[in-house]
N, C-alpha and C positions, 0 to 999 in steps of 0.2 A: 386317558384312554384314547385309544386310536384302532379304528375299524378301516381293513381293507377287504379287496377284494382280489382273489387269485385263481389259477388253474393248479393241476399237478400236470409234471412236465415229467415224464421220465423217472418216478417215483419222488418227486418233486416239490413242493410247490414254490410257484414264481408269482411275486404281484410285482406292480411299481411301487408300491406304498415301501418308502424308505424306514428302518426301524433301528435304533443306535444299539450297537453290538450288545450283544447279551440281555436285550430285552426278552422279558417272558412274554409270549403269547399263549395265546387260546386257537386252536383251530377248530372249526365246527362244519363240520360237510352238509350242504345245501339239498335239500329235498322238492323236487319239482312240486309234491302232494302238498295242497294246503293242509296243516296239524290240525286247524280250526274250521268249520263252519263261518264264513261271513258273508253277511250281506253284500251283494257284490258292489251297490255305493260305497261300503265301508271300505270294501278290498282295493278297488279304483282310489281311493281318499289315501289308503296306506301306499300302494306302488308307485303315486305321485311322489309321497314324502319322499319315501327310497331312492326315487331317482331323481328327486331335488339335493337329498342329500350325497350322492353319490357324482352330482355332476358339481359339487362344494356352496350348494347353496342350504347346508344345514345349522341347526341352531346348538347354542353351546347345552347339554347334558343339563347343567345346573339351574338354566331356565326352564326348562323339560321340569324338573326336580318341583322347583318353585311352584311351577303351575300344576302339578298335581296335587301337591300339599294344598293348596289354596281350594280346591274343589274336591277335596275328599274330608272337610270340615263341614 
């Protein structure tokens, strides 16, 4: 899986994030309104993640995966 980020241009949308022809994607339109209530520690703790993984300092999904299984035993 592969997560970008883009505008719409002209009815559009354009990102950099390269994708090999005829891949399926998802697109999901971005809502300024937080959905949830958070602590705003928490919110600060999550926009950090976002923007570590968006400048390519994120971790692979499967470790993510790993570590939740391990803490929901």
């Amino acid at each position: 899986m592969k997560i970008a980020t883009g505008r719409v241009v002209k009815g559009a949308v354009v990102t950099r994030t390269r994708f090999p022809e005829g891949a399926r994607v998802r697109i999901v339109q971005e809502d300024e309104r937080s959905p949830i209530d958070l602590d705003p520690d928490v919110e600060a703790g999550m926009l950090k993640g976002l923007e570590e993984f968006e400048n390519g300092e994120g971790r692979p999904a499967s470790r993510l995966r790993a570590k939740l299984r391990r803490h929901s035993k």
